[in-house]
N, C-alpha and C positions, 0 to 999 in steps of 0.2 A: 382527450376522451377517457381521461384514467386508464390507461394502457399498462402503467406499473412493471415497464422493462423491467427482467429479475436476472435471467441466464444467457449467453451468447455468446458465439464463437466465429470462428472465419474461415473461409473457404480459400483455397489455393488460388482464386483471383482475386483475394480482394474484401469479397461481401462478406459480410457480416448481417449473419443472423440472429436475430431478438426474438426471446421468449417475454413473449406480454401476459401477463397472469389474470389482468383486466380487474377490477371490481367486479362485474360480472362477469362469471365464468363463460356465459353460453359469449361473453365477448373476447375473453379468452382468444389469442393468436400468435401466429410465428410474422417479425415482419420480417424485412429483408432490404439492407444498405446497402447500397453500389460502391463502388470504389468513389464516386463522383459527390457521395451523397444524397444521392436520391431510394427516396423510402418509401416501402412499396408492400403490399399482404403478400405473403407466401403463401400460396394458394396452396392444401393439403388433401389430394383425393387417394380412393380408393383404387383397386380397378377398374370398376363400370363407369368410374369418372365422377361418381357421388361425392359430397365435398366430407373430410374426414374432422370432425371437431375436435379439438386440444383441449377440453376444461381445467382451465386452472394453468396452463402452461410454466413450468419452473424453468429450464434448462433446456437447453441445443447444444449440441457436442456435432462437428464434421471432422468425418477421419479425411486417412492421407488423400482417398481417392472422391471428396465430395459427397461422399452418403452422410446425411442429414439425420441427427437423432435427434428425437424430441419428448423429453418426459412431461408430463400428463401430470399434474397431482390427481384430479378429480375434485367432483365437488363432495364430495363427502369420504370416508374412512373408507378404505379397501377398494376403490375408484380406479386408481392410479394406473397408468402403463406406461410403456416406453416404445415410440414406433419409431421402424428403421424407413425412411424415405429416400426415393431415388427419384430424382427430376421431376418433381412435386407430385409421386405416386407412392403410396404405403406400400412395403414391400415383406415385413414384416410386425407381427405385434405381440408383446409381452404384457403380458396383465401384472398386476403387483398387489392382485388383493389377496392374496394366502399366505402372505409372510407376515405383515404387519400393517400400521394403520395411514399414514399418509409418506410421501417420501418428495422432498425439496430439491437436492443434488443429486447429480453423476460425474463421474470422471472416466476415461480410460484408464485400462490397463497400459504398459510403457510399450506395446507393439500394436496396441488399437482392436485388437481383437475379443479385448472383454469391454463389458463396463459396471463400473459400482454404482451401485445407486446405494446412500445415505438417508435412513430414515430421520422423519420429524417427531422427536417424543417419543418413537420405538426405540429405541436402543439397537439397533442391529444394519450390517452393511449388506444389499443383497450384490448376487454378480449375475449379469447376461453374456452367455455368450453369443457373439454378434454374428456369427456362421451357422447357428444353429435354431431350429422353434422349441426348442425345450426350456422348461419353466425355470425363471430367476430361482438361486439356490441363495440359501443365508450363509453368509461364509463367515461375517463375526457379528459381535453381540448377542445377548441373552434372548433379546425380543422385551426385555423389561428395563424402563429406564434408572440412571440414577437418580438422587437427588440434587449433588453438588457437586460439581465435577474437579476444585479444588479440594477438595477434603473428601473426596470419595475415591475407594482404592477397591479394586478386586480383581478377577482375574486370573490366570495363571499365563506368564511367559510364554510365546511360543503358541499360545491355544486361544488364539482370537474368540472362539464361539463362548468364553468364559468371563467373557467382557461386559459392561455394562456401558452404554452410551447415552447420548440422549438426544441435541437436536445440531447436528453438523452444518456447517454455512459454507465454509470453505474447503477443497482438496485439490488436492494433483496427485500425479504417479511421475516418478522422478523416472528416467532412463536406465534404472535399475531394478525399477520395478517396485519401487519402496512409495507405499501410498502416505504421503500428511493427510491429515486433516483437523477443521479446528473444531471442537464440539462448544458451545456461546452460554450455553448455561452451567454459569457456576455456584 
């Protein structure tokens, strides 16, 4: 049904979470693998038990104890959020329309306690922290992209926020804390 699996991660039993992006957004979903194989919607509600929609769903990230992240692109520019879910209830929500315009990836920080989110065509990394309801901060990139990321240089050592990026596909944070990632347009 053009599901368009993009993001997904696994839980301490096993399952394995998919972010389905959908061709259509309002089809947009999280599914959810069993260890057995068997595929299933992750049902996503609120508290009053209202169902909570993903549009555009990129990414799932579960830390060590099973809470479920699920970043949102949106269907349009400044849409985007990141909601922290615990045993298919919203427990928290981070908007991500004040920093820049759409955002693809996340990763953790190396003790689970933050997370990056990697913009699309913005140039800049934001950070949540996952203990807390206060707003994603931009921790690198200018907010404006490059044009070529082989032959484009700028920056200064040391001062992420001086950086120019542009649309990230891939990262991890190493056990030291040291984040890669791959930026795809060169």
């Amino acid at each position: 049904d053009n599901a368009f699996p993009w993001g997904a991660d696994e839980d301490s039993m096993g399952n394995l979470y998919i972010a389905c992006k959908a061709n259509n957004y309002s089809n947009s979903r999280i599914m959810i693998c069993s260890p057995a194989g068997v595929v299933a919607k992750y049902d996503i509600t609120d508290a009053s038990g209202a169902t909570v929609p993903v549009p555009n769903a990129m990414k799932v990230l579960v830390d060590k104890n099973d809470v479920v992240y699920v970043l949102a692109r949106g269907a349009s520019a400044g849409k985007g959020f990141v909601i922290q879910v615990k045993n298919g209830v919203v427990q928290k929500k981070w908007n991500l329309n004040h920093v820049s315009k759409l955002y693809e990836l996340m990763c953790f920080n190396a003790d689970e306690s933050k997370i990056l989110v990697f913009g699309n065509d913005s140039g800049d990394i934001v950070m949540i922290d996952t203990a807390s309801d206060a707003d994603p901060v931009r921790v690198a990139g200018t907010g404006a992209m490059h044009t070529a990321a082989d032959s484009f240089t700028d920056g200064t050592p040391g001062q992420p926020l001086t950086a120019t990026m542009r649309q990230t596909e891939g990262a991890i944070c190493d056990p030291n804390g040291v984040v890669y990632f791959t930026d795809i347009k060169g």
